[in-house]
Gaussian input, Z-matrix of N, CA and C with variables (Angstrom, degrees):
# hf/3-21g

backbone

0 1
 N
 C     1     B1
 C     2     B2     1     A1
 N     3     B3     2     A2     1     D1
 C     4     B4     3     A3     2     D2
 C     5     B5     4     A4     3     D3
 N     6     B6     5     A5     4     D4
 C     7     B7     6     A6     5     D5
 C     8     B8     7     A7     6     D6
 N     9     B9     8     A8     7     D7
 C    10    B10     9     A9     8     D8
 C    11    B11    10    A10     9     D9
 N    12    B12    11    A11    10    D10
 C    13    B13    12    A12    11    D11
 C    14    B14    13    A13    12    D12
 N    15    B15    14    A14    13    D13
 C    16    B16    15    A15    14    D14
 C    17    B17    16    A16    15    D15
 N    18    B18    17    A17    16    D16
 C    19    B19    18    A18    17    D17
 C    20    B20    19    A19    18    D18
 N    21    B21    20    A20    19    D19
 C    22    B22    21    A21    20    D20
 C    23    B23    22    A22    21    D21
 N    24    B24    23    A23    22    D22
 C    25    B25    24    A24    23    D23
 C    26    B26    25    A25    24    D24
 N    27    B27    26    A26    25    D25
 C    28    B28    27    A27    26    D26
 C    29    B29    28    A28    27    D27
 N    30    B30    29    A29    28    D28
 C    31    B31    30    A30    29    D29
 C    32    B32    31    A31    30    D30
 N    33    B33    32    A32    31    D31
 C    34    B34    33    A33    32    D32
 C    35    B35    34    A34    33    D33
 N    36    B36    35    A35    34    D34
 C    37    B37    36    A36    35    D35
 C    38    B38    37    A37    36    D36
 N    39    B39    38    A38    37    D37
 C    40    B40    39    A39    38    D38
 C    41    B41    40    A40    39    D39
 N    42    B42    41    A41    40    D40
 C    43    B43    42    A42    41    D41
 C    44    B44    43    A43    42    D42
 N    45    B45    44    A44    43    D43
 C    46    B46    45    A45    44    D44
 C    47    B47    46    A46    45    D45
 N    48    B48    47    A47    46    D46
 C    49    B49    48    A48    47    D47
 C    50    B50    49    A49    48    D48
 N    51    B51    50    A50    49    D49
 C    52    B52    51    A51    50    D50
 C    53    B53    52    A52    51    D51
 N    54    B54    53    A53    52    D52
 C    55    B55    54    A54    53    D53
 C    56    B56    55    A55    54    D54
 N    57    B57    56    A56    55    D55
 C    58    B58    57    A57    56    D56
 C    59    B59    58    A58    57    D57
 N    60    B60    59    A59    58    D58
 C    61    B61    60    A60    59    D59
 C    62    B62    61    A61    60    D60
 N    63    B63    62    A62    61    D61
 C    64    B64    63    A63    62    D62
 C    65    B65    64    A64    63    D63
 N    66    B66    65    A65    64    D64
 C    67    B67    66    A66    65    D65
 C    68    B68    67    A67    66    D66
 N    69    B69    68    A68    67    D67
 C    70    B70    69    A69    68    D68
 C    71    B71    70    A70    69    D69
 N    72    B72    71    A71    70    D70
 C    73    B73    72    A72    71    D71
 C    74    B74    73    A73    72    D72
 N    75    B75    74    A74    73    D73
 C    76    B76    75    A75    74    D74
 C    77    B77    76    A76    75    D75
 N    78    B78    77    A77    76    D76
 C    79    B79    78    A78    77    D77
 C    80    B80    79    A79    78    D78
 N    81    B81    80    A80    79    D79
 C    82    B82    81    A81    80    D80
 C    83    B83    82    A82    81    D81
 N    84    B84    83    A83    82    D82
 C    85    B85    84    A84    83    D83
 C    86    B86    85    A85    84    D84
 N    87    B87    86    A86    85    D85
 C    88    B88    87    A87    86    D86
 C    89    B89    88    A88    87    D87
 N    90    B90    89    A89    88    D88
 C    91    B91    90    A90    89    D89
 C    92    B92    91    A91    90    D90
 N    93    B93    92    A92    91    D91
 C    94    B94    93    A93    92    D92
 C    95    B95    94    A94    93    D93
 N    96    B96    95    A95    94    D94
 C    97    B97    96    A96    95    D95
 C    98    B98    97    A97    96    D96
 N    99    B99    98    A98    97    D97
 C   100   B100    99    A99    98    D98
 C   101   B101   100   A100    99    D99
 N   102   B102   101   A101   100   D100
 C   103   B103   102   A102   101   D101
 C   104   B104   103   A103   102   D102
 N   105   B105   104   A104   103   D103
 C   106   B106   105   A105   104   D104
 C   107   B107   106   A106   105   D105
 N   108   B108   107   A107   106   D106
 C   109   B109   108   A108   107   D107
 C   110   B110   109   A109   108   D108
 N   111   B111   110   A110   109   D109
 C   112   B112   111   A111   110   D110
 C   113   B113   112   A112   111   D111
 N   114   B114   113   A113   112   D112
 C   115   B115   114   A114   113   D113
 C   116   B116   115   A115   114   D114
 N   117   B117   116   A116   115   D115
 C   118   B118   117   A117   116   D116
 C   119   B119   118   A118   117   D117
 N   120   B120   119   A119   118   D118
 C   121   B121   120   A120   119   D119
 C   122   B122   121   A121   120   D120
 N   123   B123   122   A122   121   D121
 C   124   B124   123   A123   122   D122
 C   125   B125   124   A124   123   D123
 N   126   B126   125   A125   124   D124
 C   127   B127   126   A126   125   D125
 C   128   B128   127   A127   126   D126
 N   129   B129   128   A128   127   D127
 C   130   B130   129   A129   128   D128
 C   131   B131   130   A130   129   D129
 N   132   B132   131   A131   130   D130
 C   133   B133   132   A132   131   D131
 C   134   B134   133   A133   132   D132
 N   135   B135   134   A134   133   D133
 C   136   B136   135   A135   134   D134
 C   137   B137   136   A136   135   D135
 N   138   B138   137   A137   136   D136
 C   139   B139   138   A138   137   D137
 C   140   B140   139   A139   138   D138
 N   141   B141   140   A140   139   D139
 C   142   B142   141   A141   140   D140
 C   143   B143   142   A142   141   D141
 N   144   B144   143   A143   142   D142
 C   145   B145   144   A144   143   D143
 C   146   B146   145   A145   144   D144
 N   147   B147   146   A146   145   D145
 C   148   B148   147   A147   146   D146
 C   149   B149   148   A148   147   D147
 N   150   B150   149   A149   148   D148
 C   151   B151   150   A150   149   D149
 C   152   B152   151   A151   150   D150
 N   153   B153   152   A152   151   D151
 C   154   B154   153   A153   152   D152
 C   155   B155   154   A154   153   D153
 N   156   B156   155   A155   154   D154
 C   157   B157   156   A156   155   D155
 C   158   B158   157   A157   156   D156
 N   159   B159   158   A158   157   D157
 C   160   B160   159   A159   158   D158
 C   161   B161   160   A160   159   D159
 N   162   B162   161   A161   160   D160
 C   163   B163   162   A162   161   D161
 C   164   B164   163   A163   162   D162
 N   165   B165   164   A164   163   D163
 C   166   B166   165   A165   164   D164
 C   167   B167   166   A166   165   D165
 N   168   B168   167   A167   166   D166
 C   169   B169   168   A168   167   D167
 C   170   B170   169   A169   168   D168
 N   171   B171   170   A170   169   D169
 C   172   B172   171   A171   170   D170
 C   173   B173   172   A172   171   D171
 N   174   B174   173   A173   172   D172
 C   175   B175   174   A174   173   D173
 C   176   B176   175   A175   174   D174
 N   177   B177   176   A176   175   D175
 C   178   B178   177   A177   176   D176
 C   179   B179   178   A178   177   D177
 N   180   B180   179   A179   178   D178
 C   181   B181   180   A180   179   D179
 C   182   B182   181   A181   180   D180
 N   183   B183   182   A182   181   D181
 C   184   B184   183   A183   182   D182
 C   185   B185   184   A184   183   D183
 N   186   B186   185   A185   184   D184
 C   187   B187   186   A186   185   D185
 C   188   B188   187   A187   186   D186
 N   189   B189   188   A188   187   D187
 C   190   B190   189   A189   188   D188
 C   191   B191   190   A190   189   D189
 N   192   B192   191   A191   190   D190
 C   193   B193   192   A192   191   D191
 C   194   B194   193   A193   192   D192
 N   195   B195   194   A194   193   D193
 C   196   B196   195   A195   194   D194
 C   197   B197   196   A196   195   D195
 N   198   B198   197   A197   196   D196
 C   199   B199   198   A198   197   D197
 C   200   B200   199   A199   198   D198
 N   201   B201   200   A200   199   D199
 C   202   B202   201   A201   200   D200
 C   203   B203   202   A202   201   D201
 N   204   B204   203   A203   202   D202
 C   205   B205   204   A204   203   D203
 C   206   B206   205   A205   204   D204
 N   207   B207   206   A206   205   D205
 C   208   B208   207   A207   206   D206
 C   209   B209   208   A208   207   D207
 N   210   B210   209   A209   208   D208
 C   211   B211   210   A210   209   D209
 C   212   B212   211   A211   210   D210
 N   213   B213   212   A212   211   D211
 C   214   B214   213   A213   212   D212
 C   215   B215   214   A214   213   D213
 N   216   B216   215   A215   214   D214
 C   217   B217   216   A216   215   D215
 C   218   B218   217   A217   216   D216
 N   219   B219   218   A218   217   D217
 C   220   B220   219   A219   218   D218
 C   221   B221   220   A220   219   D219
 N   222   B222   221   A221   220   D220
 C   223   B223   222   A222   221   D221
 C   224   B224   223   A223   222   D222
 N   225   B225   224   A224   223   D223
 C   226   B226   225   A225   224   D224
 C   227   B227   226   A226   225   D225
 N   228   B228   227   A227   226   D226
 C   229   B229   228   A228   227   D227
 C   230   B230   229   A229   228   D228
 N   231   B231   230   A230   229   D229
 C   232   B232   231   A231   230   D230
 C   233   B233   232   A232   231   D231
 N   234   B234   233   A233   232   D232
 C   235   B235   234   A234   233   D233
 C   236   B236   235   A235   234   D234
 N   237   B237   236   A236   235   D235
 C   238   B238   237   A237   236   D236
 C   239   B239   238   A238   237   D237
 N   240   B240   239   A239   238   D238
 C   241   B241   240   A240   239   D239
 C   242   B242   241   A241   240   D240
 N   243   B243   242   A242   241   D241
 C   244   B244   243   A243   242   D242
 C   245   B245   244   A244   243   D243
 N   246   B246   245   A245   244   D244
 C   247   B247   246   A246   245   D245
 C   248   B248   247   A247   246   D246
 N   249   B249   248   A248   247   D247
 C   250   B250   249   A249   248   D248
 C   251   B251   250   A250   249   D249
 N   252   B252   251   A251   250   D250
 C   253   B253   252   A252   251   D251
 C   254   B254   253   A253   252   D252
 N   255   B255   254   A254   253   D253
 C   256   B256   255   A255   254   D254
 C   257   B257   256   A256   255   D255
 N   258   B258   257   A257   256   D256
 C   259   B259   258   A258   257   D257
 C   260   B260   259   A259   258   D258
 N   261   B261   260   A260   259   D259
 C   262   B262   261   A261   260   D260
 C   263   B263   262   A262   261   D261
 N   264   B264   263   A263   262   D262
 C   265   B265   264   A264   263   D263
 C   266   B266   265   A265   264   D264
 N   267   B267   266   A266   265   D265
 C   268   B268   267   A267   266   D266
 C   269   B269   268   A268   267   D267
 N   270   B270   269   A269   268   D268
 C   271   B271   270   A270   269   D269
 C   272   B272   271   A271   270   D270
 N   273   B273   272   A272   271   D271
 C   274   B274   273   A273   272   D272
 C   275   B275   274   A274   273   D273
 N   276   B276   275   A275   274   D274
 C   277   B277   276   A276   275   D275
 C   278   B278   277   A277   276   D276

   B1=1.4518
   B2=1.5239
   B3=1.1356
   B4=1.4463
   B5=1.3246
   B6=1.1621
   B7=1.6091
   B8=1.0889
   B9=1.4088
   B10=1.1000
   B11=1.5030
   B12=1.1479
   B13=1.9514
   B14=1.5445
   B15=0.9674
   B16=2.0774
   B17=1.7550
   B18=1.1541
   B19=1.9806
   B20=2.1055
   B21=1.1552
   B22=1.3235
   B23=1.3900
   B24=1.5243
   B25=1.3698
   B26=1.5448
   B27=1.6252
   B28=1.2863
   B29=1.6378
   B30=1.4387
   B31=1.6216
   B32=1.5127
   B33=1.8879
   B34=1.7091
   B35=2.0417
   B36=1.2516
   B37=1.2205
   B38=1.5230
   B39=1.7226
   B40=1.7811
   B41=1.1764
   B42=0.9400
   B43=1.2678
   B44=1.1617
   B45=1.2491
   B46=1.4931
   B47=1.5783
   B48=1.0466
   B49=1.5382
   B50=1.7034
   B51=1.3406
   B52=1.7493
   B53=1.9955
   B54=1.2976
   B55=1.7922
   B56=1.6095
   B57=1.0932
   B58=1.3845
   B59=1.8612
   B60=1.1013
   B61=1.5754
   B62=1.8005
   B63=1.1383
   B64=1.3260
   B65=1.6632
   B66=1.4282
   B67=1.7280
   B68=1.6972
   B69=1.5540
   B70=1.3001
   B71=1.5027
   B72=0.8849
   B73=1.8212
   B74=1.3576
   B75=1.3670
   B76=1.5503
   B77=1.8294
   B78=1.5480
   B79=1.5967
   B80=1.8527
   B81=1.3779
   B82=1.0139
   B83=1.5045
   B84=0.8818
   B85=1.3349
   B86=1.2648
   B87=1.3744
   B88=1.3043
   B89=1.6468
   B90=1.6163
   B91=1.1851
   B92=1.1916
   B93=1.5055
   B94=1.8950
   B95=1.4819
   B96=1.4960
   B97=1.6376
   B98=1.8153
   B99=1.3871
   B100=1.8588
   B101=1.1197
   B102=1.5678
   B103=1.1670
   B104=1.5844
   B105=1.2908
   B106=1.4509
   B107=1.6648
   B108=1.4870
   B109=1.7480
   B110=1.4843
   B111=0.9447
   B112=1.4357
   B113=1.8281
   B114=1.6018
   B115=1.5999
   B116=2.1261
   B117=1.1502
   B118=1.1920
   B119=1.3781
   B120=1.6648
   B121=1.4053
   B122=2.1962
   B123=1.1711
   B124=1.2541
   B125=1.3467
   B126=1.1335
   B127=1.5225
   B128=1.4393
   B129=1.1535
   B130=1.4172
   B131=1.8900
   B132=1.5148
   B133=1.4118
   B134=2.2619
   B135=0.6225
   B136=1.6519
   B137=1.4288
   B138=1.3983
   B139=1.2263
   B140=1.7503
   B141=1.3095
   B142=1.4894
   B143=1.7053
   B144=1.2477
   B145=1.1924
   B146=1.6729
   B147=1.2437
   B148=1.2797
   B149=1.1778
   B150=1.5837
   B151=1.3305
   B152=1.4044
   B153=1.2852
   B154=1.6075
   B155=1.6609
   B156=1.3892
   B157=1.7068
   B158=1.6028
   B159=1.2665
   B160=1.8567
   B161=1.1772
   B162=1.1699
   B163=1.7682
   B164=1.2257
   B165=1.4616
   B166=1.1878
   B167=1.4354
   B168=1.6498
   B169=1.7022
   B170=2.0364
   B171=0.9723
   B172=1.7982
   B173=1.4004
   B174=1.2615
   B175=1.7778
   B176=1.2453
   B177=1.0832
   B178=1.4617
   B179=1.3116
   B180=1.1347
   B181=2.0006
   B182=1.2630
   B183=1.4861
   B184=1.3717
   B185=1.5001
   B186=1.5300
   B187=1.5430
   B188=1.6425
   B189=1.4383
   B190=1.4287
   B191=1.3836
   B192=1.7764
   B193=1.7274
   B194=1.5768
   B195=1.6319
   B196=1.9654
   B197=1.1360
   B198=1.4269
   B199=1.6650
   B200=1.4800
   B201=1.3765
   B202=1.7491
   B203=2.0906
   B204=1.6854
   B205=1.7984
   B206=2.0082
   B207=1.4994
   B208=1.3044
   B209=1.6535
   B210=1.3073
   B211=1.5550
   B212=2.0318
   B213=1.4297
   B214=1.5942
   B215=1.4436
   B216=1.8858
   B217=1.2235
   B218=1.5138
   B219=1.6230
   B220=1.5880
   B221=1.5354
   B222=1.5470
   B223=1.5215
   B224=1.3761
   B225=1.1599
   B226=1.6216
   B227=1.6631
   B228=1.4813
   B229=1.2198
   B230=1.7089
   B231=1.4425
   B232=1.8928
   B233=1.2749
   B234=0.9185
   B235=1.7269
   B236=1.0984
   B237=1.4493
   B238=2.1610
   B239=1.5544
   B240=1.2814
   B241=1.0203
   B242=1.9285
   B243=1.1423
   B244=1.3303
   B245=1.8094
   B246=1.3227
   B247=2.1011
   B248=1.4514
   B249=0.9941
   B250=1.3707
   B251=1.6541
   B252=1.8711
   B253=1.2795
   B254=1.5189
   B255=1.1200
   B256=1.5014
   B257=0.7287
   B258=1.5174
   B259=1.4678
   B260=1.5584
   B261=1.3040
   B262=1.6198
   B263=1.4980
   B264=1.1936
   B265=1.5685
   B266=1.5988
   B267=1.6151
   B268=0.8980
   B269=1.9310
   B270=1.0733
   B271=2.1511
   B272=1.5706
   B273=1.5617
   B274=0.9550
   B275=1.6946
   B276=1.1198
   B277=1.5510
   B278=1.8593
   A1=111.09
   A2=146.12
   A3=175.62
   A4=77.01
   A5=149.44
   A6=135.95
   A7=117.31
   A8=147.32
   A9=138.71
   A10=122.58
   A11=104.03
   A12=119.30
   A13=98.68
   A14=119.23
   A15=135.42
   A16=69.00
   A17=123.07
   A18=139.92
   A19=78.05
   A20=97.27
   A21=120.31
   A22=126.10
   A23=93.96
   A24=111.78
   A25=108.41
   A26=110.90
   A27=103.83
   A28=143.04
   A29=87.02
   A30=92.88
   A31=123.86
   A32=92.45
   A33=112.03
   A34=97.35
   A35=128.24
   A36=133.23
   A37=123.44
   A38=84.43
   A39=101.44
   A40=127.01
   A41=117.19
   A42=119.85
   A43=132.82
   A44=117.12
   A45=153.59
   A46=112.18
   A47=114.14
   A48=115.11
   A49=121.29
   A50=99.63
   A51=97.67
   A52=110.25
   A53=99.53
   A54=93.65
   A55=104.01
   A56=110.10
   A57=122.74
   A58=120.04
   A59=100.26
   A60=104.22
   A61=127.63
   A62=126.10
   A63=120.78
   A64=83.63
   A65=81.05
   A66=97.69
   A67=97.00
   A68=135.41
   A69=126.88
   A70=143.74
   A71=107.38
   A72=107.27
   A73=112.92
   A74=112.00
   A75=101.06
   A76=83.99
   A77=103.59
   A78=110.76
   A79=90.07
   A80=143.01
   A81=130.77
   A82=116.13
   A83=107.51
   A84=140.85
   A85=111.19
   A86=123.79
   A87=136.73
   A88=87.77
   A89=108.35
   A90=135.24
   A91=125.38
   A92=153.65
   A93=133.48
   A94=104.91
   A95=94.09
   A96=101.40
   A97=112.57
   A98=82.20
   A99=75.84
   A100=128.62
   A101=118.32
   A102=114.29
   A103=93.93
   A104=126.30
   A105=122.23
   A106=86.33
   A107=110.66
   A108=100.96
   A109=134.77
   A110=121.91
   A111=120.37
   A112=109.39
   A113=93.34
   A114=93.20
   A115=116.24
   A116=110.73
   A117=141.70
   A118=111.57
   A119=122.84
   A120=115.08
   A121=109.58
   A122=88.16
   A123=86.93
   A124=127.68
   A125=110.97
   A126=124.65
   A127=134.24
   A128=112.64
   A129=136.75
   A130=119.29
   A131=111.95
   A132=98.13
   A133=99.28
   A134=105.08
   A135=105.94
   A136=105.01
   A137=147.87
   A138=142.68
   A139=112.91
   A140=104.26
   A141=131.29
   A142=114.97
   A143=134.93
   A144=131.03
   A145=107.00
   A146=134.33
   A147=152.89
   A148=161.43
   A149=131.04
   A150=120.16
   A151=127.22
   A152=110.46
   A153=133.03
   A154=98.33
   A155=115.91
   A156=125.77
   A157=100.30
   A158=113.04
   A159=107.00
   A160=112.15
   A161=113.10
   A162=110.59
   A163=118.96
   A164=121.47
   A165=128.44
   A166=122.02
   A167=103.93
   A168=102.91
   A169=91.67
   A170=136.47
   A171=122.41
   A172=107.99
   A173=145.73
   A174=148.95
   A175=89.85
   A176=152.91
   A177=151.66
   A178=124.50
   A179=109.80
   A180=110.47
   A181=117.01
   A182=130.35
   A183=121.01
   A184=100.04
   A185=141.23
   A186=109.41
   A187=89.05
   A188=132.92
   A189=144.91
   A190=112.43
   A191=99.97
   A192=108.06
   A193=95.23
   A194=96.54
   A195=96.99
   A196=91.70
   A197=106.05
   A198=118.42
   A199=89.81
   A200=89.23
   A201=110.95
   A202=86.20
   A203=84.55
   A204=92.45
   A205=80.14
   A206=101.14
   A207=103.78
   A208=124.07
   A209=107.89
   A210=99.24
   A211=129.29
   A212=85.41
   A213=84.01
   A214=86.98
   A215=104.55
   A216=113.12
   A217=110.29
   A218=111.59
   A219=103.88
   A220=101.87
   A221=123.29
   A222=108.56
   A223=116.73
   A224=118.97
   A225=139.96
   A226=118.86
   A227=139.63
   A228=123.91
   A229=97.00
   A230=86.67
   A231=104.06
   A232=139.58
   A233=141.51
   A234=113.78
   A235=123.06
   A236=126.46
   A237=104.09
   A238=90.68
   A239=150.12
   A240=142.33
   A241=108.34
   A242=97.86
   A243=99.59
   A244=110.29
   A245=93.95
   A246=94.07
   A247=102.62
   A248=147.28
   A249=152.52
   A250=120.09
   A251=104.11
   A252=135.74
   A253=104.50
   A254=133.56
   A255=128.27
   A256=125.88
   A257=99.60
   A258=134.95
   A259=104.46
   A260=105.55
   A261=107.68
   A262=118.54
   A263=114.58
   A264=117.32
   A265=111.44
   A266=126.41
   A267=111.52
   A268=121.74
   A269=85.67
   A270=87.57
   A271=100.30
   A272=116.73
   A273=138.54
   A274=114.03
   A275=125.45
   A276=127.77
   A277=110.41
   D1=-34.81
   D2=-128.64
   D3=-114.64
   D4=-107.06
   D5=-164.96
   D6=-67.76
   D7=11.63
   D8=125.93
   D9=-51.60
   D10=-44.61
   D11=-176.00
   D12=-59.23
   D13=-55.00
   D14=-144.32
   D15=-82.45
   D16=-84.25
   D17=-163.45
   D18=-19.00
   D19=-80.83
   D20=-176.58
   D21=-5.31
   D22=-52.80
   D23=-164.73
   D24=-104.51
   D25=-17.66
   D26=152.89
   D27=-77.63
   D28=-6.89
   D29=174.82
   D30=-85.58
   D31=-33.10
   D32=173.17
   D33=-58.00
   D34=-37.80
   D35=172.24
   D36=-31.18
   D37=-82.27
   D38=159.64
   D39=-49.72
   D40=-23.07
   D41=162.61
   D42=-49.26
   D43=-41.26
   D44=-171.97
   D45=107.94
   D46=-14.12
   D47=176.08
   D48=-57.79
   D49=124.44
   D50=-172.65
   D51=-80.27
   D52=115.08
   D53=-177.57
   D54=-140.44
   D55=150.03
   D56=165.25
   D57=-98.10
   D58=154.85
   D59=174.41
   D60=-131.69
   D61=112.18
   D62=-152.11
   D63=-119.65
   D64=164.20
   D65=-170.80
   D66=-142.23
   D67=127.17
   D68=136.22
   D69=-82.90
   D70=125.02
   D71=178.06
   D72=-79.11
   D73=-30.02
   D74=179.36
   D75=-174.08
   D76=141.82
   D77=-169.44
   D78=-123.18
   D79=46.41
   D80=156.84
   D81=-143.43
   D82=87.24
   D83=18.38
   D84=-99.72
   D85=161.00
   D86=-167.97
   D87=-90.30
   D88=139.87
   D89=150.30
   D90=23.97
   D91=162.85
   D92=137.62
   D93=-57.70
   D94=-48.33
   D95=-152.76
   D96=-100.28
   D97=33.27
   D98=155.72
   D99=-73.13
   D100=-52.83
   D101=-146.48
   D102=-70.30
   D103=-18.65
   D104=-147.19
   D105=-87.18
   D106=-56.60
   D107=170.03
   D108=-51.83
   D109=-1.02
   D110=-171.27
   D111=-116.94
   D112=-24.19
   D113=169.15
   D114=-99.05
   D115=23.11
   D116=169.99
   D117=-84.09
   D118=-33.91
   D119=175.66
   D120=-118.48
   D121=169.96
   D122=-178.42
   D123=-88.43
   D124=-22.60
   D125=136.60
   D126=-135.74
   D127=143.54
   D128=-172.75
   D129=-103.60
   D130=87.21
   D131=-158.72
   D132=-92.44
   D133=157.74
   D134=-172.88
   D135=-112.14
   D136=88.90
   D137=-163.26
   D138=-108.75
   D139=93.29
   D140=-170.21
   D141=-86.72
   D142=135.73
   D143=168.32
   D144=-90.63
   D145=21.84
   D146=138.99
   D147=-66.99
   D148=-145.39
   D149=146.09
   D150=-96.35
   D151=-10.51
   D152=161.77
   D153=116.54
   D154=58.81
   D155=175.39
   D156=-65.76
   D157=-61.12
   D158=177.49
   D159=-47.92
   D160=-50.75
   D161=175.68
   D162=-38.63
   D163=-67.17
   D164=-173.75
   D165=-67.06
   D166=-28.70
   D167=-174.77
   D168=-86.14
   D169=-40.16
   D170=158.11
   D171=-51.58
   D172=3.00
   D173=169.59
   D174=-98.49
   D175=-31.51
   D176=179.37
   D177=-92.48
   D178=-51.04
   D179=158.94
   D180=-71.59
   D181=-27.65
   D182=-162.63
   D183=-102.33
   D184=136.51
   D185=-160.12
   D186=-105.03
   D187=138.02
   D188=176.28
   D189=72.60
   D190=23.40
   D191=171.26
   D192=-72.20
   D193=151.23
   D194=162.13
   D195=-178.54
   D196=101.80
   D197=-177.96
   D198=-93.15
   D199=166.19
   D200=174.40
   D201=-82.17
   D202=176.15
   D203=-157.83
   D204=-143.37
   D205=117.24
   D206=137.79
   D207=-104.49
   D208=107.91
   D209=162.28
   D210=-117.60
   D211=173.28
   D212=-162.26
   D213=-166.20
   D214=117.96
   D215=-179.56
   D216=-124.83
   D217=76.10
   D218=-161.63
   D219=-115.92
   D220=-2.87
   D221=-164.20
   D222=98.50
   D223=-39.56
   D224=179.11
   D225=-73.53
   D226=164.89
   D227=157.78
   D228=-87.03
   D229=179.28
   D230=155.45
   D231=-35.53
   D232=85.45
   D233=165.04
   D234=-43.18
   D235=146.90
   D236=167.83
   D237=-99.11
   D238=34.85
   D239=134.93
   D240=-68.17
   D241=-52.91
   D242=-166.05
   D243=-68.82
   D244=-50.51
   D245=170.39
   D246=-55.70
   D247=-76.58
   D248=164.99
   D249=10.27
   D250=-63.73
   D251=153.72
   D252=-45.33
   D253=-99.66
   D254=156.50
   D255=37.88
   D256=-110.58
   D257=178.48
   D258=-40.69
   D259=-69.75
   D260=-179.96
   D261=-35.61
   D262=-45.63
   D263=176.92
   D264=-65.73
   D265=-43.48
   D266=173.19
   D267=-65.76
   D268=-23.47
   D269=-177.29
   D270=-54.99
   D271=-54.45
   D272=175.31
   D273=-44.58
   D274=-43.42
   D275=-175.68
   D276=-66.93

C-alpha cells in the first residue's frame, strides 16, 4: 500500500497538482510534529484499507482534526489508478 500512496502522489504531482505524502512507522505515540504537519494543508485525506481506525484515532489526538477518509476493505492493495481517481475528486470538492 505504501507504494501505491507515494506512486499516487507522484502522478497527482505531474499532473500539476500540488500534494504531499506522509508515511507512519508507528503512531503510538504519534510523532511531535504531527499535529503541526497536517494542519499546514488544507486537506488531509487518510487512505485506509479498513474502516478508517487511523482516521478516527488522529480525530481524537488532533483536537478539530477531520480529514477526508478514503477507505477500501477488499483484501486487495490499492491501485494508484484508483487513489488518483479519489484524491482528484476530493481536491476538486
Amino acid at each position: 500500500t505504501y507504494g501505491h500512496l507515494r506512486e499516487a502522489a507522484d502522478e497527482l504531482n505531474k499532473q500539476g497538482k500540488k500534494v504531499a505524502h506522509a508515511h507512519f512507522t508507528y503512531i503510538n505515540p504519534l510523532p511531535r510534529n504531527t499535529e503541526e504537519i497536517m494542519r499546514r494543508y488544507k486537506k488531509v485525506v487518510v487512505a485506509e484499507q479498513n474502516l478508517g481506525q487511523f482516521a478516527a484515532f488522529l480525530r481524537m489526538k488532533i483536537d478539530g482534526f477531520n480529514p477526508y477518509q478514503y477507505n477500501e476493505v477488499k483484501g486487495q492493495p490499492f491501485t494508484v489508478s484508483s487513489l488518483v481517481e479519489a484524491f482528484t475528486k476530493i481536491m476538486e470538492e
